[in-house]
C-alpha positions as CSV (number, residue, x, y, z in Angstrom):
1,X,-38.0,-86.9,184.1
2,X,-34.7,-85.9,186.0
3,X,-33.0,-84.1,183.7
4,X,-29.9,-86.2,184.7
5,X,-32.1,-88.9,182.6
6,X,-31.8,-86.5,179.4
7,X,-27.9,-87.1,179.4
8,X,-26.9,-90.9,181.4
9,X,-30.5,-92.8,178.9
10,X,-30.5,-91.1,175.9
11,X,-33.5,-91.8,173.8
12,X,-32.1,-90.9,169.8
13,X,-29.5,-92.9,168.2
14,X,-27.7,-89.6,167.5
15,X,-27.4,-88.6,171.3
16,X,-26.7,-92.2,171.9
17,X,-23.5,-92.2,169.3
18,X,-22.3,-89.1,170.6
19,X,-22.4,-89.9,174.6
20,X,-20.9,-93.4,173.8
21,X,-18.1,-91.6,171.8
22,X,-17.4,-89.0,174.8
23,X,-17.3,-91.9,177.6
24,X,-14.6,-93.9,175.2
25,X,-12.5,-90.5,174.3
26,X,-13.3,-88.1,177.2
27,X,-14.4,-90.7,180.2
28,X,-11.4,-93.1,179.2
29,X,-14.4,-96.4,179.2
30,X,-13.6,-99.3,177.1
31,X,-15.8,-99.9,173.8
32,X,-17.5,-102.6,176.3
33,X,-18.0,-100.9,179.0
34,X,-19.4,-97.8,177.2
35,X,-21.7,-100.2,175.2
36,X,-23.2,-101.4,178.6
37,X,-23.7,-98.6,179.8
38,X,-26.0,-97.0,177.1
39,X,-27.5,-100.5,176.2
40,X,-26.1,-101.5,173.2
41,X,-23.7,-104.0,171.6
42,X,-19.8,-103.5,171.9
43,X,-19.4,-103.7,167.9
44,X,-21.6,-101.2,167.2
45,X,-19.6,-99.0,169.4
46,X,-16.6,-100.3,167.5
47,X,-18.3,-99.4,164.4
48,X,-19.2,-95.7,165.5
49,X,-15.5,-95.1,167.0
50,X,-14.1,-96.7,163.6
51,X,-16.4,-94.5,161.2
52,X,-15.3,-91.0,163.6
53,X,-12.1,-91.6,163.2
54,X,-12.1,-92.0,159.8
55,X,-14.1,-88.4,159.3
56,X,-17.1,-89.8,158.3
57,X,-18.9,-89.5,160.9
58,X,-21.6,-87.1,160.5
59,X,-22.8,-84.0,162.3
60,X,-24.2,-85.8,166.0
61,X,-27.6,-83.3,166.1
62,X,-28.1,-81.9,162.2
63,X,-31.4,-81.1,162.2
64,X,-32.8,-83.3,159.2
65,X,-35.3,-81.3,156.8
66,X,-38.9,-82.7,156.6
67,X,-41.2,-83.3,153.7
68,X,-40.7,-84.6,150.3
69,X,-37.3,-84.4,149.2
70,X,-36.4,-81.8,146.6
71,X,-36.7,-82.4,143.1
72,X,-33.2,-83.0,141.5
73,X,-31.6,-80.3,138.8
74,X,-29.3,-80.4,136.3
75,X,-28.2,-77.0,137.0
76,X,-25.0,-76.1,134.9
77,X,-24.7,-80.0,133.7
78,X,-27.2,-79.7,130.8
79,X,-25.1,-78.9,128.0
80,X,-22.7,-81.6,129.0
81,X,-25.4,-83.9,128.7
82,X,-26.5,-83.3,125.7
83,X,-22.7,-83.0,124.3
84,X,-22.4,-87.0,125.7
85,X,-26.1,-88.0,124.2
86,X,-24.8,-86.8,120.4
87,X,-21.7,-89.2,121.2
88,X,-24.6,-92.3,121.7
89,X,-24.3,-92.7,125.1
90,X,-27.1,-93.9,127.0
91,X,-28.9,-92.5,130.1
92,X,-27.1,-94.7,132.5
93,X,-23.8,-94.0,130.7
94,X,-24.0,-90.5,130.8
95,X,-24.9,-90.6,134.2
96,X,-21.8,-92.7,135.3
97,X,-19.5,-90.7,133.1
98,X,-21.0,-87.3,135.4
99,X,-20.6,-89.5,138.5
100,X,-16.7,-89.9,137.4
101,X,-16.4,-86.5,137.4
102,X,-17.7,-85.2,140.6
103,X,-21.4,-85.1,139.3
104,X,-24.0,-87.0,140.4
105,X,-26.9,-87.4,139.0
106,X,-29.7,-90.1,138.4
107,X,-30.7,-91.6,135.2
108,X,-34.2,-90.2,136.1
109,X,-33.2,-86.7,135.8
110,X,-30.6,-86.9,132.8
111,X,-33.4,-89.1,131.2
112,X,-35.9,-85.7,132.2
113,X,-33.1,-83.6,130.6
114,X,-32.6,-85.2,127.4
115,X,-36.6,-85.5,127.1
116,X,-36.8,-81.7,127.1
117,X,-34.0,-81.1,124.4
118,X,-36.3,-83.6,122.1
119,X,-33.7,-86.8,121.6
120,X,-35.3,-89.8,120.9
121,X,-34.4,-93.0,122.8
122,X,-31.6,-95.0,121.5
123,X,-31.7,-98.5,119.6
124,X,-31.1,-101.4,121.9
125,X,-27.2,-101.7,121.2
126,X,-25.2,-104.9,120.9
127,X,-23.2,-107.0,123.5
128,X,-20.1,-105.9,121.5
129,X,-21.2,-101.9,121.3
130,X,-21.6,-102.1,124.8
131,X,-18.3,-103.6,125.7
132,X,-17.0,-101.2,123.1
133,X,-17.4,-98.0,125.4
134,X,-17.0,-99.6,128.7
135,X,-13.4,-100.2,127.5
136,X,-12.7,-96.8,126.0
137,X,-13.7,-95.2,129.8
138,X,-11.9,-97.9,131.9
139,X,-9.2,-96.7,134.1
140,X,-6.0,-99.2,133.8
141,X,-5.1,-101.1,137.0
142,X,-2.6,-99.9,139.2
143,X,0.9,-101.5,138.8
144,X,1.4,-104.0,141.0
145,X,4.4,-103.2,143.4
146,X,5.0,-104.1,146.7
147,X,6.8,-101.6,148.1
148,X,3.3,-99.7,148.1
149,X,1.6,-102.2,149.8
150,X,1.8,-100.1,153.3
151,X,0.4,-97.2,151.4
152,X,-2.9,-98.8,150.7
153,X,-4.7,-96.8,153.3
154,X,-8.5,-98.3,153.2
155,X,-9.6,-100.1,150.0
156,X,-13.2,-102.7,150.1
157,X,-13.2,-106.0,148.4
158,X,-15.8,-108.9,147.5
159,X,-14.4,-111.1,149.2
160,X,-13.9,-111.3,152.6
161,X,-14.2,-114.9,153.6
162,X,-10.5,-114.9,151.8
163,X,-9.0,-113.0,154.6
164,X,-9.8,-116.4,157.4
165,X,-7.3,-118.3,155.5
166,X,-4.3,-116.4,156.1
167,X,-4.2,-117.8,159.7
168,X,-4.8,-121.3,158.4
169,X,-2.4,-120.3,155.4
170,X,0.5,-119.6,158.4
171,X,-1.1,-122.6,160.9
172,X,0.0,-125.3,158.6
173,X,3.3,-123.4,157.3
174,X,2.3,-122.6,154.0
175,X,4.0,-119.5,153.6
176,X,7.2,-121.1,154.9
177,X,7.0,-123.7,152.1
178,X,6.6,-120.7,149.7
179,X,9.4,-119.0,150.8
180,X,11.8,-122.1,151.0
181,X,10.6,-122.5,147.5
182,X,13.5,-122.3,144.4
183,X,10.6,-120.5,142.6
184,X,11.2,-116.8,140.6
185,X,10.3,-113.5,142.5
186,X,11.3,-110.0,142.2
187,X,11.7,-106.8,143.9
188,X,8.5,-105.3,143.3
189,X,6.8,-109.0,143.9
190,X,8.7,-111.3,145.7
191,X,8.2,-114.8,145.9
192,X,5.6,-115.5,148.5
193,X,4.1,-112.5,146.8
194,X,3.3,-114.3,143.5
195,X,2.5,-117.3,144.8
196,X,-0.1,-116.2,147.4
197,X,-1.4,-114.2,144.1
198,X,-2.0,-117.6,142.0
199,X,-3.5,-119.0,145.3
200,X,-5.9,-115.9,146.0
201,X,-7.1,-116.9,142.1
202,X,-7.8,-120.7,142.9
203,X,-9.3,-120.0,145.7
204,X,-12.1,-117.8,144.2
205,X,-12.9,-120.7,142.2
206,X,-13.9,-121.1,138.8
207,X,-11.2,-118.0,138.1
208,X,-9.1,-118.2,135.2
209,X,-5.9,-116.7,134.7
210,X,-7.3,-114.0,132.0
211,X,-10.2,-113.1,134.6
212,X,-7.3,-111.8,137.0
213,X,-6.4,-108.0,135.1
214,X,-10.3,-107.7,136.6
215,X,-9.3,-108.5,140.0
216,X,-6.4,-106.0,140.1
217,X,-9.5,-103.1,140.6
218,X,-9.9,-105.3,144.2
219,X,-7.7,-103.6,146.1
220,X,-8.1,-106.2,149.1
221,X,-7.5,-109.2,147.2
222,X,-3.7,-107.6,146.8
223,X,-3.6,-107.2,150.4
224,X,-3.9,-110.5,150.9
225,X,-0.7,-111.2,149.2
226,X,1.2,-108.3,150.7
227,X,0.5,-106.4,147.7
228,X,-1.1,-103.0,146.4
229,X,-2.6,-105.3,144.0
230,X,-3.2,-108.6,142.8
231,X,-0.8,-108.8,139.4
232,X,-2.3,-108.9,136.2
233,X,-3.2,-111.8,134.1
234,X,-0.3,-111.8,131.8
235,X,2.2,-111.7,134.8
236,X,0.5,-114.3,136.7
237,X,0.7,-116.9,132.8
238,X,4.6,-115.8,132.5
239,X,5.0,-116.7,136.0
240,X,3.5,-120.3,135.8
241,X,5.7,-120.8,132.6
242,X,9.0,-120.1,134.9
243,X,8.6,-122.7,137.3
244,X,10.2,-126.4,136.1
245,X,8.9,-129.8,137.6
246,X,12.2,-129.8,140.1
247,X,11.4,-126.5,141.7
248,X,7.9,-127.8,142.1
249,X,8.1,-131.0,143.9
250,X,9.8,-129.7,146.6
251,X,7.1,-127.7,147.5
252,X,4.6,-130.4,147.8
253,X,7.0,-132.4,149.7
254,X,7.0,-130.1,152.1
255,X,2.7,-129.8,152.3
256,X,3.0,-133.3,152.3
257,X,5.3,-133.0,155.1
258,X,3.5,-130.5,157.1
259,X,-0.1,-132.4,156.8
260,X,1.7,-135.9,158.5
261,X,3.3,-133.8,160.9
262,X,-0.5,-132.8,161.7
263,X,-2.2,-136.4,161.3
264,X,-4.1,-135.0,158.5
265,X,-2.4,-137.6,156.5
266,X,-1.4,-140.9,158.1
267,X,0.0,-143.1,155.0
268,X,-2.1,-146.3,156.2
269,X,-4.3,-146.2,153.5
270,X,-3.3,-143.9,150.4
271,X,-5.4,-144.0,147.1
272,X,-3.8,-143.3,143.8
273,X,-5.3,-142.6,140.3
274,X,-4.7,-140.2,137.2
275,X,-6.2,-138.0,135.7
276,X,-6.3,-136.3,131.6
277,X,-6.7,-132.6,131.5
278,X,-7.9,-132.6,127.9
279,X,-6.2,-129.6,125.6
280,X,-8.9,-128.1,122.9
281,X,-6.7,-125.8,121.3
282,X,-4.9,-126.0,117.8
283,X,-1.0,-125.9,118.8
284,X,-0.6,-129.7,120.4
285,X,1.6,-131.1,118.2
286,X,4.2,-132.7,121.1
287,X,1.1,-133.7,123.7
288,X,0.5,-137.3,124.1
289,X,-3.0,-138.7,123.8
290,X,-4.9,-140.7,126.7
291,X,-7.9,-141.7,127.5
292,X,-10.4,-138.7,129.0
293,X,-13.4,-140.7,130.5
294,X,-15.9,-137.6,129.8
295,X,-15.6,-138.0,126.4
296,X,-15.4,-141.6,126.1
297,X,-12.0,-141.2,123.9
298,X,-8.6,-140.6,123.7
299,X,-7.9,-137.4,122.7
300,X,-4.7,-135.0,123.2
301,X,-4.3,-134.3,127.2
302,X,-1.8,-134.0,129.7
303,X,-1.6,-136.7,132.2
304,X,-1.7,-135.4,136.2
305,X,-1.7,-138.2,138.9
306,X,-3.0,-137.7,142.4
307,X,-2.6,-139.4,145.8
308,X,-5.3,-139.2,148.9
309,X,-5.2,-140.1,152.3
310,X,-8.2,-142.5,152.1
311,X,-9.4,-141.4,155.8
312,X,-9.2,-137.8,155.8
313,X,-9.7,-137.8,152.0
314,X,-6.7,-134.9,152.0
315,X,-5.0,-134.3,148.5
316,X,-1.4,-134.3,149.5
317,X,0.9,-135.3,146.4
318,X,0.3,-134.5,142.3
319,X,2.2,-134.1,139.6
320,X,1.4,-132.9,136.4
321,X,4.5,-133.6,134.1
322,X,4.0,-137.5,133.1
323,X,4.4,-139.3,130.0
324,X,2.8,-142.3,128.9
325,X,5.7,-144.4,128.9
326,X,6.4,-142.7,132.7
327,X,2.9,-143.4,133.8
328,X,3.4,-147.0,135.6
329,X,6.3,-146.1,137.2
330,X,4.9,-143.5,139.0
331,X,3.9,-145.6,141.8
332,X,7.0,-146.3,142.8
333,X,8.1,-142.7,142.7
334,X,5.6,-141.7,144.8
335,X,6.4,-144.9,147.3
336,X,10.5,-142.7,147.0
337,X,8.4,-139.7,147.3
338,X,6.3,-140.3,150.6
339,X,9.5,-141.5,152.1
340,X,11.4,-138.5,151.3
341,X,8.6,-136.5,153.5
342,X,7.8,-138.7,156.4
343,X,10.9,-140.5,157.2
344,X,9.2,-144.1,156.3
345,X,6.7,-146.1,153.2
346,X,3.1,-145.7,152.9
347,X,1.2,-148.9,154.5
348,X,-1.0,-149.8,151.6
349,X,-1.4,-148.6,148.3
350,X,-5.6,-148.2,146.4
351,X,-5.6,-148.2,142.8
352,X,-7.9,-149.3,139.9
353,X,-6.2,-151.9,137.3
354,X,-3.8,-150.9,134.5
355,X,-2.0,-148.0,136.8
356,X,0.9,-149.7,137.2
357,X,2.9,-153.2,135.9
358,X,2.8,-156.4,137.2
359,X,6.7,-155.9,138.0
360,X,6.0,-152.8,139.8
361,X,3.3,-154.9,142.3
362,X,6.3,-157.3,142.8
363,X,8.6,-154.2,143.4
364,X,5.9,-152.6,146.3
365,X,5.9,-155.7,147.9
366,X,10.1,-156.2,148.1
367,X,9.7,-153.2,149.8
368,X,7.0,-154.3,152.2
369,X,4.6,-151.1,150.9
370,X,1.0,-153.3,150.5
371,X,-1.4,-152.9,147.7
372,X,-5.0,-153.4,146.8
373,X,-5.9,-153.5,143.2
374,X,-7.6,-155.3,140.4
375,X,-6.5,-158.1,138.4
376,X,-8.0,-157.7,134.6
377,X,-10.3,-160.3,134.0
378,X,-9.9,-162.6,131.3
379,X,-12.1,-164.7,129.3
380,X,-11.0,-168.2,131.3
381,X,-11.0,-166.3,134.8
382,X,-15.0,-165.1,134.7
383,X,-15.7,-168.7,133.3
384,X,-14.2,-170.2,136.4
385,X,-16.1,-168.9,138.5
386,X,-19.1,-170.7,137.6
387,X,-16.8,-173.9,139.7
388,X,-16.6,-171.8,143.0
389,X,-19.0,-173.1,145.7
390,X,-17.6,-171.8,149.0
391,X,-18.9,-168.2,149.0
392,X,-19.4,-166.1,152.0
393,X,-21.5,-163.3,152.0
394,X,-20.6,-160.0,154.0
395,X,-23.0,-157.0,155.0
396,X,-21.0,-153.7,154.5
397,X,-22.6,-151.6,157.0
398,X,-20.7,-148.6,156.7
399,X,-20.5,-148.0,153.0
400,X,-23.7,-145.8,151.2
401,X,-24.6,-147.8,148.1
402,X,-27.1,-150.4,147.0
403,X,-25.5,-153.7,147.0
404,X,-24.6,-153.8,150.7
405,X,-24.4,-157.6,150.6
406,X,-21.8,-158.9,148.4
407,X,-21.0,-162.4,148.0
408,X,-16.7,-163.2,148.3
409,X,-14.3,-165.7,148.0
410,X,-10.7,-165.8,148.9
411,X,-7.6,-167.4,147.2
412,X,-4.0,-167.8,146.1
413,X,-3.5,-167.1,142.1
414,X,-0.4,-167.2,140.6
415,X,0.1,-164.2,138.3
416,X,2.8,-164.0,135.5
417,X,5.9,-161.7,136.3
418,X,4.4,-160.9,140.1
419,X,4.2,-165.0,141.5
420,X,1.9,-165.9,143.9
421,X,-0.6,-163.9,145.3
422,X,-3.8,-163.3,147.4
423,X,-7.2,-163.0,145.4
424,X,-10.6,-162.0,146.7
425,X,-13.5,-162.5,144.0
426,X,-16.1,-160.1,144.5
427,X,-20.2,-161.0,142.9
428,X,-22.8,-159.3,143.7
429,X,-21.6,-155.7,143.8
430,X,-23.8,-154.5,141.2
431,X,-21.7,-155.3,138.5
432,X,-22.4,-158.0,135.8
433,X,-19.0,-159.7,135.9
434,X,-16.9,-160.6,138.8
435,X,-14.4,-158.5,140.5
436,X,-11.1,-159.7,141.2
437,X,-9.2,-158.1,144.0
438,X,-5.5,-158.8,144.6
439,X,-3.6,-158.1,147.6
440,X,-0.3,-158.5,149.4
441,X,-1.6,-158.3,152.2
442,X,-2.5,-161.0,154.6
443,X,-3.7,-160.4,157.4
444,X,-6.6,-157.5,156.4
445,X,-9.8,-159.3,156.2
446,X,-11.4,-159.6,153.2
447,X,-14.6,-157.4,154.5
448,X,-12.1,-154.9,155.0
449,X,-10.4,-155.1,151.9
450,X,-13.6,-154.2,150.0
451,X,-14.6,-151.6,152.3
452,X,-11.2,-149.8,151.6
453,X,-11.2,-150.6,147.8
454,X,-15.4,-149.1,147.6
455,X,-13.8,-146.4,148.9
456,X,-12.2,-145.1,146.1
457,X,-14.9,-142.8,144.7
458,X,-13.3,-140.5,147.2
459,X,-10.5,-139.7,145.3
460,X,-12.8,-139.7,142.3
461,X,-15.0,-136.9,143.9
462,X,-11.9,-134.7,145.1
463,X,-10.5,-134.8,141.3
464,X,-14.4,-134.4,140.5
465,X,-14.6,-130.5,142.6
466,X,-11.2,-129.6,141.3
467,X,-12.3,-129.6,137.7
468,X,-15.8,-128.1,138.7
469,X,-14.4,-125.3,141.0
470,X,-10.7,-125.1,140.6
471,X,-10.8,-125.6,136.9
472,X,-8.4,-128.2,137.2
473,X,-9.4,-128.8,132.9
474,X,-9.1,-125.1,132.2
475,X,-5.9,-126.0,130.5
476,X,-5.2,-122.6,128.1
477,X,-1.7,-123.6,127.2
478,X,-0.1,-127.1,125.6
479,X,3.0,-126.0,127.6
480,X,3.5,-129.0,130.4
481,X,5.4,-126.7,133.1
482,X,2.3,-124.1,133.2
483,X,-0.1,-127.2,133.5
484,X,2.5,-128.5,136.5
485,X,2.4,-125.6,138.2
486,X,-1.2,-125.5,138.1
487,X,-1.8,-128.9,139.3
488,X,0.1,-127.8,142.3
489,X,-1.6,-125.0,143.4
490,X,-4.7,-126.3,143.2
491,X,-3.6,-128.9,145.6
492,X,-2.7,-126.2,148.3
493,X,-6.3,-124.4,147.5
494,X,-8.2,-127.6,147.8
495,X,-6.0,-128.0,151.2
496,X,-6.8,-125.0,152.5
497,X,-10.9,-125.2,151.7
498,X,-10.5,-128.9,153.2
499,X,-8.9,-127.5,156.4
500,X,-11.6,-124.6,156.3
501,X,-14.5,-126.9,156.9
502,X,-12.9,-129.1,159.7
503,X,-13.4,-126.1,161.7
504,X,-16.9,-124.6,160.8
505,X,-19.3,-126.3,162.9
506,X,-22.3,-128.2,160.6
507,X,-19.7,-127.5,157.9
508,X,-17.0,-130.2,157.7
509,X,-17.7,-132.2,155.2
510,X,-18.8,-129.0,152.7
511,X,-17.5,-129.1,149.5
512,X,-15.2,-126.1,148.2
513,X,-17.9,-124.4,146.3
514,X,-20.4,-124.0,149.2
515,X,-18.4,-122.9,151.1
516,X,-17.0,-119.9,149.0
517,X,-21.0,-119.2,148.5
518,X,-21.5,-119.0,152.4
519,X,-18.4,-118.0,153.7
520,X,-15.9,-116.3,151.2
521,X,-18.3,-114.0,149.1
522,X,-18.9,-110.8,151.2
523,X,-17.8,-107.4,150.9
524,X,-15.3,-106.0,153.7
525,X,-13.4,-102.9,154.5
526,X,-9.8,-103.6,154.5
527,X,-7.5,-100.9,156.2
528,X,-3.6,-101.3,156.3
529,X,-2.6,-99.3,159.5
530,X,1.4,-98.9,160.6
531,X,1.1,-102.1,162.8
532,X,-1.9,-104.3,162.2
533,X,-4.6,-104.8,158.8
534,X,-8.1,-104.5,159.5
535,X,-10.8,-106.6,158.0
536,X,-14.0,-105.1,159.2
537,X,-16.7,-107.9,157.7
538,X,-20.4,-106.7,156.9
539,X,-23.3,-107.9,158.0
540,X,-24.3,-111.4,156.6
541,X,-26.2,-114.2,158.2
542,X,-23.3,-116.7,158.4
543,X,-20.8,-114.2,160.2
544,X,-21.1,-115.4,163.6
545,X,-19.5,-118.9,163.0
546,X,-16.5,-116.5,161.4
547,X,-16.4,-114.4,164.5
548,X,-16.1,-117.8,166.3
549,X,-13.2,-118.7,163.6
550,X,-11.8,-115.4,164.3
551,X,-11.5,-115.9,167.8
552,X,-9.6,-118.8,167.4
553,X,-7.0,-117.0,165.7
554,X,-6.5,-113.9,167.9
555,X,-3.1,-113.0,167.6
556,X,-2.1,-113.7,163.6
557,X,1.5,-112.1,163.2
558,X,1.2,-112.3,159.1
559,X,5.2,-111.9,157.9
560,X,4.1,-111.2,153.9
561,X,2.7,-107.7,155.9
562,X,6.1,-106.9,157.5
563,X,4.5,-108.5,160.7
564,X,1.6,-106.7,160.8
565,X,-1.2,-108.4,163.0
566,X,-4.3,-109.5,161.6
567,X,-7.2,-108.3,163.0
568,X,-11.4,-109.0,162.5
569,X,-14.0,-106.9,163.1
570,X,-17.6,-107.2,162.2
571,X,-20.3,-104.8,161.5
C-alpha cells in the first residue's frame, strides 16, 4: 500500500474522525465536502464537529485495554454504603444517591458490598414508602425566569417532535395573536411566555396542569417558550384563573381570522354543536346541570360549544362560558362572531335539533346565513308518513356507512314561529323512525343536503380526540374562566396537530395522538447559542420525513428567542 493510502483512506473510525475534523478546521473543507471525501455521510461529520467542540470528544488514538474488564470496587465508599443501608435504602437507591454525588457504582457491586457486611435483603416496600424517599432526595425545579433563558447553555428533552411546531406556531401567526392578546404577563414571564407554556402542556397530550412542576426538570420544553423552564403547575392554574371570557375571544377571533386568510376555513359549510365537560368534584354549588351523553344523565357540567369547518374539519371557534338560558342564542353570536373575523356571514349553518329556537332559524334566515337541521318529530308527523308515496331513492357514494341507499322526500311544512319552510324526510338510514331535515335553502339538492348533514360525526370525532388526548373533561376546578381558558387552548393545540399532518406525507389525516407517538416523543439535545437554538434530533425511524419538514422551514427567525434562528440537526 502507498503510504499516501495510510493518511487520504483511512481504515479505523478513529483516524477517520480525526482526518475529517483536520480537513474542516485545518484544510478549510465544508462538512460536505469532507464527508465525501472520506466516504461517509455529511451528518455524521456534523455530529463529530458538534461533539469536539463541545469537549467531548475523546482522545482520536487511545489505545483501548483488551480482555475482560476489571472487576468494580467499592474502594473508600464502603462505609458510606453501609451508613445508607441502616437508613433502609435499597440497592438501587443507594446506588443513585452515590451517583448524585460523584460516585458511580452499580447495584451489582453495592449489592456484593452489602452481602459481605451480612445485611439481609429488604421487605418489598410500599407504593407510598417508595414515593416517600424519592421526595425527600428530589431537587426543587429551577425558578422559572426569563431573563435566564440565554443562559441555558445545552439541556436534553423528551420531546423533540415539539420543537417542528414553532415554525408552524409563527407560519399561521400564532405568536402574534398571543402577543396582541389583553392577557396577564410579567417580567420574569411575559405573555407569549405563559401562553406558549399552557400550549407546550396540551400539546403533550393527556397532561394535566399538576403533571407540569414534573416537566419543569425538562429543560427543553422551557426553551420552547423562551424560557429557562416551563412554570410550575400552580403558576400555570393561577394563570388560567386571570384570564375573563372578553380577553379570550379576541384571541380566537384572530385564529379564526388567520385560518380564512389561509383557506383552512372557508364558512361554506360550518357545523356547530356543544358539548358538557362534566365536574366530579364536591364544591359545584353555582354550576348548572346538562345533559352529558356518556353517562346517559344530567349531571353538574359546564357547557363549551364548538364550530368546524365541515371540509377541512378545522376547529376554529369555542367558547366555554355559556349558560343554559344563553345556550340557543349562541348561534347567532357566532353568525356576529364569524363576521367580526372575515368581513362577511357563514354560508350555511349544520346542527342537530334542540340547539337553537325556532325564532333564531327565522333570525339566520333574515340575515340570509342558511341552515340544515332537524325538525323534532312528533307523534302526528311519523304517522304521516305512512301517506307519502312519491319517494326517490339516492346512492350516497361518497359517505362510509351502511345504509348507502336512503329513500327521501321533499316538501314545504309550515312550522310555528319560523313560517314556511323546506322539509326533506329521510327513511331508510338505519334509523327506525323517519328523519326530518329542514332547510332554508333552496337550491342545494336534496342528495347533497344529506351528504352534508351525515357529515356531522366529524365534529363529533374532533370533540371525541380532545377529551381522549387534550383532556378536554379534565375539568379540576368549578371555576368557569379556568374552564374558558382551557377550551381555548386546546383549540390552538388541536390546530397546530391538524396543521402538522397536512404536511407529513402518508400522515394527513393522523389523529393527534399518533402523531405525538411517531413524531413528538424523542429525546433531543437542545443548545441556546448567542444567535441561533440547536435541536439536534436522535436517531429514530420516522426522522427523515422531519428532516424533510425541516427543510421546509430553513430560515425560522423565532422572536420569543430574541430572534434567534431555529435550527435542526439530526444524528
Amino acid at each position: 500500500m502507498d503510504d499516501r493510502d495510510f493518511f487520504l483512506e483511512p481504515k479505523t473510525t478513529a483516524q477517520r474522525r480525526y482526518e475529517a475534523l483536520r480537513a474542516c478546521y485545518v484544510d478549510g473543507l465544508t462538512s460536505r465536502e469532507a464527508a465525501r471525501r472520506l466516504g461517509v455521510s455529511p451528518h455524521t461529520v456534523n455530529v463529530w464537529r458538534r461533539e469536539f467542540r463541545a469537549g467531548r470528544m475523546i482522545d482520536f488514538f487511545a489505545e483501548k485495554e483488551m480482555g475482560r474488564p476489571r472487576r468494580q470496587t467499592a474502594g473508600g465508599s464502603r462505609e458510606e454504603i453501609v451508613r445508607l443501608r441502616k437508613q433502609n435504602l435499597s440497592i438501587y437507591e443507594i446506588s443513585s444517591e452515590l451517583e448524585r454525588r460523584g460516585i458511580v457504582l452499580t447495584g451489582k457491586t453495592v449489592g456484593q458490598v452489602l452481602d459481605e457486611e451480612g445485611f439481609a435483603r429488604l421487605p418489598r416496600r410500599t407504593a407510598g414508602e417508595r414515593a416517600m424517599y424519592l421526595s425527600s432526595i428530589a431537587e426543587p425545579a429551577e425558578p422559572t425566569n426569563a431573563g435566564l433563558f440565554a443562559r441555558v447553555g445545552q439541556v436534553p428533552t423528551a420531546y423533540a417532535g415539539l420543537f417542528f411546531f414553532i415554525p408552524l406556531v409563527r407560519e399561521l401567526g400564532m405568536d402574534q395573536v398571543f402577543s396582541s392578546a389583553r392577557l396577564y404577563g410579567s417580567k420574569r414571564i411575559p405573555r407569549v411566555s405563559y401562553l406558549l407554556s399552557y400550549l407546550a402542556l396540551k400539546l403533550l397530550g393527556g397532561k394535566r396542569l399538576s403533571e407540569a412542576t414534573a416537566l419543569s426538570f425538562d429543560a427543553g420544553l422551557g426553551v420552547f417558550a423562551g424560557l429557562n423552564a416551563l412554570p410550575k403547575s400552580t403558576a400555570l392554574t393561577s394563570y388560567s384563573y386571570r384570564n375573563s371570557h372578553s380577553a379570550i375571544s379576541p384571541m380566537l377571533r384572530d385564529l379564526s381570522r388567520s385560518l380564512y386568510s389561509r383557506g383552512l376555513v372557508k364558512g361554506d359549510l360550518v357545523n356547530l354543536d356543544f358539548h358538557s365537560i362534566p365536574f366530579w368534584g364536591e364544591e359545584s354549588d353555582h354550576l348548572e346541570k346538562h345533559w352529558v351523553p356518556v353517562r346517559g344523565k344530567k349531571m353538574k357540567s359546564v357547557l363549551a360549544f364548538f364550530a368546524q369547518e365541515l371540509e377541512t374539519t378545522y376547529l376554529f371557534y369555542a367558547d366555554g362560558d355559556i349558560r343554559n338560558e344563553e345556550a340557543s342564542d349562541k348561534v347567532l353570536q357566532f353568525a356576529r362572531f364569524f363576521k367580526e373575523s372575515t368581513g362577511r356571514y357563514p354560508g350555511m349553518l349544520v346542527f342537530d335539533a334542540g340547539l337553537t329556537t325556532m325564532e333564531n332559524l327565522r333570525e339566520l334566515d333574515n340575515l340570509g346565513i342558511g341552515f340544515l337541521t332537524l325538525r323534532r318529530r312528533g307523534k302526528n308527523l311519523v304517522a304521516g308518513v305512512e301517506e307519502i308515496s312519491d319517494w326517490k331513492r339516492y346512492q350516497l357514494a361518497d359517505v362510509k356507512r351502511i345504509y348507502k341507499n336512503p329513500k327521501v322526500h321533499e316538501r314545504t311544512a309550515s312550522i310555528k314561529d319560523l313560517g314556511r319552510v323546506r322539509e326533506i324526510v329521510v327513511t331508510g338510514n338505519g334509523r327506525e323512525k323517519p328523519m326530518f331535515m329542514i332547510t332554508n335553502d333552496s337550491e342545494i339538492s336534496a342528495k347533497d343536503a344529506l351528504i352534508a348533514y351525515s357529515r356531522r360525526w366529524r365534529i363529533e370525532n374532533s370533540l371525541a380526540e380532545n377529551v381522549d388526548f387534550f383532556n378536554l373533561n379534565a375539568l379540576s376546578s368549578p371555576v368557569i374562566v379556568n374552564v374558558d381558558f382551557d377550551v381555548a387552548m386546546t383549540l390552538f393545540a388541536n390546530t397546530l396537530y391538524k396543521y402538522l399532518a397536512s404536511k407529513l406525507r402518508y400522515y394527513e389525516h393522523s389523529r393527534a395522538k399518533t402523531l405525538f407517538r411517531n413524531f413528538v416523543e424523542g429525546r433531543a439535545e437542545v443548545s441556546v447559542e448567542e444567535d441561533r437554538v440547536r435541536v439536534c434530533v436522535e436517531k429514530r425511524g420516522r426522522n427523515p420525513m422531519l428532516m424533510e419538514l425541516a427543510e421546509a422551514y430553513p430560515d425560522v427567525v423565532v422572536p420569543w428567542w430574541d430572534d434567534r434562528r431555529l435550527v435542526f440537526e439530526f444524528v
